[in-house]
N, C-alpha and C positions, 0 to 999 in steps of 0.2 A: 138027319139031325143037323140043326146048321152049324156053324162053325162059330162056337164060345166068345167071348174075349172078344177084344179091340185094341188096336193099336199102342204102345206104353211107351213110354221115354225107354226106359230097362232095356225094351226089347228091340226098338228100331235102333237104338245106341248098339247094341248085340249086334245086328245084321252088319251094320254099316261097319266094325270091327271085321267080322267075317268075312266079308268084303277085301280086306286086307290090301296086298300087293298090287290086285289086279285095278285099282279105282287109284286114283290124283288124288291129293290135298285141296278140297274143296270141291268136291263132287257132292259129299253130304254135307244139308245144313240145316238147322237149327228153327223148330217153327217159333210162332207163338205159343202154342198151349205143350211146348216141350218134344217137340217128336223128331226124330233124323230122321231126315226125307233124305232122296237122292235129284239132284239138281235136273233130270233129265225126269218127266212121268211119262206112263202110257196111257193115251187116250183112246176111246173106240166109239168115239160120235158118228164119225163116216162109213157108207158102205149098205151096200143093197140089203134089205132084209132074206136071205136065204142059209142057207146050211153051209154052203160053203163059206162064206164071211166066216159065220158062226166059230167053225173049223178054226177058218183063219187068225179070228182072234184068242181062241183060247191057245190055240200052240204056242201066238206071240207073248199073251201073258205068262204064259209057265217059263217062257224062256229070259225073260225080260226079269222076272224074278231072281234068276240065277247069275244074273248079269251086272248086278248091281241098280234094278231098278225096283225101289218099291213103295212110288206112288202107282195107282192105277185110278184111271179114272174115267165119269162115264156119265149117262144119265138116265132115268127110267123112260123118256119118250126115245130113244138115242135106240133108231131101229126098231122102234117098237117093243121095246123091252127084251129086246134078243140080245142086245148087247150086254146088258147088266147079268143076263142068264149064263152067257159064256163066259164073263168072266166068273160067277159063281161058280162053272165046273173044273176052270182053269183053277181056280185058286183051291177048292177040292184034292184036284188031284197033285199040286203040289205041297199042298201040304200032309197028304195022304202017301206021300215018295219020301217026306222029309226036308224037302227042298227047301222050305222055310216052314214056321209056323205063323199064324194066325196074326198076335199080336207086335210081328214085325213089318207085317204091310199094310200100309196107310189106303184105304179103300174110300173115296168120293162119289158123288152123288149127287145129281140134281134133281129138284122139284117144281112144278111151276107148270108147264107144260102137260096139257091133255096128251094121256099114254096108250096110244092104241094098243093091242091087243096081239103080236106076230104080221099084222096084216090093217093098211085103212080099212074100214070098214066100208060099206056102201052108202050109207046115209049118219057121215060124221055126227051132225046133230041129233038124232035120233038115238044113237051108239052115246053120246052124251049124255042124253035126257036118261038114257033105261040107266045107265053105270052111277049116273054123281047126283042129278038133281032130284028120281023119283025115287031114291035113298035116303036123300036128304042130309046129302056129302056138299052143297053148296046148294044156292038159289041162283038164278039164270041172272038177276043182279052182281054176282061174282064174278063171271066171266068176261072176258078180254078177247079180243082178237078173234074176233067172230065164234065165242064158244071152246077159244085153243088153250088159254092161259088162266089159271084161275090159284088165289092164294087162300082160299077161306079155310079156317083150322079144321077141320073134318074132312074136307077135301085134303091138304097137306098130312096128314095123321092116317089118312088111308095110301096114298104115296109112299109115308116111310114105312109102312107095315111091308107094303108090297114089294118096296125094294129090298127092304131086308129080306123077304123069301125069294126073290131072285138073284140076290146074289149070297144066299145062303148062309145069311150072316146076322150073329145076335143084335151087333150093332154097327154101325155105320159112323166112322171115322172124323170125315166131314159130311156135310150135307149140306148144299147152297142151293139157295132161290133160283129160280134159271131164269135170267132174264128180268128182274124185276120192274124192269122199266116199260114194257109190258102195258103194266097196268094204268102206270102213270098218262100214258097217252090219251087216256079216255075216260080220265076221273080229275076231278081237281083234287088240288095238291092237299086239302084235309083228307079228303077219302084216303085219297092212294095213303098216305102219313098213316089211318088209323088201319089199312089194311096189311102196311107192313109190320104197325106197331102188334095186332093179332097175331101175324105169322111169325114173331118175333116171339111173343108168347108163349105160341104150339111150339117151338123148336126148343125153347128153356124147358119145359114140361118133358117135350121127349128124351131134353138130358138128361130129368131127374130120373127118369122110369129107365134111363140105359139104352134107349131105342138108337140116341147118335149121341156121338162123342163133344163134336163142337159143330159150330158153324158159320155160314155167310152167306155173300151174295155171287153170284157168276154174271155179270155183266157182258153185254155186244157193246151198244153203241153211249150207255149211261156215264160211262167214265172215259171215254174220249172226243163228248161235244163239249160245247161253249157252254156257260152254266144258265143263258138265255134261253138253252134247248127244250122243249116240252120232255125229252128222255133224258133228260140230268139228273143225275141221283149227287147228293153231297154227300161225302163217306163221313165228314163230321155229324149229319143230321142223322144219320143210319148208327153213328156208333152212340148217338144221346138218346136214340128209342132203344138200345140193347141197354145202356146205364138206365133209364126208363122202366125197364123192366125187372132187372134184374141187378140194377147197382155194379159194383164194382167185380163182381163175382160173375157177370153176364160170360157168355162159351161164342160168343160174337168174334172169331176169330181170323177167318182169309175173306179174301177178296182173289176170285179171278177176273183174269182181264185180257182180250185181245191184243198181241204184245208180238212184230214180228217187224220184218227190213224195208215191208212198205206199210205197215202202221205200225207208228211208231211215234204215236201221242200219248199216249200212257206214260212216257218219261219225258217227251219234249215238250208236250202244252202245259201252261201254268194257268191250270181249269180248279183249281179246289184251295176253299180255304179252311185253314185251321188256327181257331184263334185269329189273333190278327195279322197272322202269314198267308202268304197265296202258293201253293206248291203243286209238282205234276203231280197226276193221280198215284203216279207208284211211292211218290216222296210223301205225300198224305198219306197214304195208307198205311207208310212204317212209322210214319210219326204219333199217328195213332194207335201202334202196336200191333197191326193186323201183317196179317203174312201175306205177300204175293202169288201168286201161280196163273202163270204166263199160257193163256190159251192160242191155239191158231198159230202156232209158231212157224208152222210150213208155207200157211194159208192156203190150207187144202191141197198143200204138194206143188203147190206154183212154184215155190221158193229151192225146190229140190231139187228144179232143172237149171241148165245157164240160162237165167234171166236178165240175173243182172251184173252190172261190171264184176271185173272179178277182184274177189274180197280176200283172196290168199295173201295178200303183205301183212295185210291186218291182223290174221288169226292162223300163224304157224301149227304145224301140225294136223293138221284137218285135208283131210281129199279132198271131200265133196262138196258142191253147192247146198247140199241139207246139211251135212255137218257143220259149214260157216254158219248158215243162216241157224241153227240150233245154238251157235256156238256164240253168236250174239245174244241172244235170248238170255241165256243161261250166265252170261258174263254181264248182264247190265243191273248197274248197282241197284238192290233194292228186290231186285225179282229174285225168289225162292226156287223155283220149280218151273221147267221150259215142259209145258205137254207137249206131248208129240203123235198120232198120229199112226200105230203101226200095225200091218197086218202081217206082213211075211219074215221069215225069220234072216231075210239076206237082210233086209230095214233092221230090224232090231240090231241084229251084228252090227250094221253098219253106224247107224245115230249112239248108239250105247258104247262102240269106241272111245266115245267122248269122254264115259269116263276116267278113262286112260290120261286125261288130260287137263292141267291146269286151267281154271279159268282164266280169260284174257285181263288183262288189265283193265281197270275201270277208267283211266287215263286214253285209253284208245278207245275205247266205247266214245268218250265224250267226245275226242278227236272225231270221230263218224258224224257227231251234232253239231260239229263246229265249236267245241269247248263249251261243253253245259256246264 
């Protein structure tokens, strides 16, 4: 039986109280659609498809729970869908111990991305043709990136069924586009406009039936090129096909974004307008009410070793080169929630220290930009 309910203001407000002694003053904050997150998530995008990953992340998630973190986040191509599986049993058996329940951890999701199966298959397009087009989950005109990405509402509406049974859950928290820019590469700009304005559609529909809570987009490269880019997405034209659809009332909610110590144009580029303002993609995003969450924070673990000059004047309290480089993420005005990346439980102890610890001044962040 999956696991009921979804995330509540009530009850993520509960945790983060629970929480208590051992978390800072500003570890938890405050979404859009009402939810106390904790400023640090766990992600589980990286890592070989095998049993032991598998292992690996469900221990980090049960422990990461107990630690003061509870975003968790993921995608259904992300491994093959092993990942979304593991945390489905993580999150089982903690709340099957008591460690939390249900409706205090905020669970994400992406969509967008052709989902193998445990395993590539031998002949991807073929594994395509039998699973989505001779079902009539999408037409071979849907697809992007040779047969990889695809938004069409039957295609998307079979995605969220399936992640909801892999991660064993009535409903799904957030759920964002993966990548939406994707499609933009290889359609002009009405197509792509009426294929996000569709998938925009399916996602309102699966919040009336309960399937996902809210939603958005997870961006790579959409929201930190020049707005000349063939993959520029404008988060004001994204947020007038959610008003489009749905009025004032639309569940068009975060935005993720690649957000770390060598990218780090999401707050420094002034790429997005709103109104007749030009703002960074993070300052648009809040100005439009949408919530942040800071992906690649480590950049694959690059940022975890001595790379780069050393940042300890800057951010007292912190050991490590991942805890600075997290601790930037997590400190720069406007971002919500630093993903992180974790499979071992020395990582989890180690990044989740943080929240032991006040965020940095937004003053010294900008000092890092040279006074933004």
């Amino acid at each position: 039986m999956s696991q009921r309910g979804c995330a509540t203001p009530e009850a993520t407000v509960t945790y983060a109280q629970r929480m208590g002694s051992r978390v800072a003053d500003g570890h938890f904050r405050l979404t859009s659609d009402g939810l106390t997150v904790s400023s640090v998530g766990l992600g589980t995008i990286m890592g070989p498809p095998d049993d032991a990953t598998d292992a690996a992340y469900q221990a980090a998630v049960e422990r990461a729970l107990v630690q003061g973190c509870n975003v968790i986040d993921t995608a259904i191509n992300a491994r093959y869908q092993r990942s979304e599986r593991a945390i489905g049993r993580a999150l089982r058996a903690a709340i099957k111990r008591g460690d939390i329940r249900r409706d205090e951890v905020v669970i994400a999701t992406k969509g967008g991305f052709v989902p193998f199966d445990d395993a590539p298959p031998a002949d991807p397009r073929k594994w395509v043709y039998e699973a989505f087009i001779e079902p009539g989950l999408a037409h071979p005109n849907d697809f992007a990136a040779s047969y990889q990405h695809c938004l069409a509402p039957a295609f998307l509406d079979e995605m969220i069924a399936l992640s909801r049974r892999n991660l064993d859950v009535d409903t799904l928290d957030i759920y964002l586009l993966h990548n939406p820019e994707t499609q933009a590469l290889t359609n002009t700009h009405e197509t792509f406009r009426r294929r996000l304005l569709d998938a925009f559609e399916t996602l309102e529909a699966a919040v009336e039936r309960g399937e996902i809570a809210a939603y958005g987009v997870s961006t790579w490269s959409a929201l930190r090129v020049a707005p000349d880019a063939p993959d520029f997405l404008s988060l004001a034209e994204l947020m007038g096909l959610a008003f489009e659809v749905a009025g004032e009332g639309n569940h068009f909610c975060y935005v993720q974004i690649p957000y770390n110590l060598m990218m780090t144009e999401a707050y420094a580029f002034v790429t997005q307008q709103v109104g007749g303002e030009f703002f960074s993609p993070i300052a648009a995003a809040n100005e439009l009410g949408l919530t942040v969450i800071a992906s690649a924070t480590l950049k694959q673990g690059l940022l975890a070793t001595p790379f780069m000059a050393d940042l300890s004047p800057y951010f007292p309290g912190t050991d490590t080169d991942a805890q600075r480089a997290i601790q930037f993420v997590r400190s720069t005005p406007g971002v919500t929630t630093a993903l992180v990346g974790m499979r071992a439980p020395a990582h989890v102890d180690e990044n989740l220290a943080l929240a032991q610890i006040p965020p940095t001044s937004p003053d010294v962040i900008n000092d890092l930009f040279g006074g933004v």
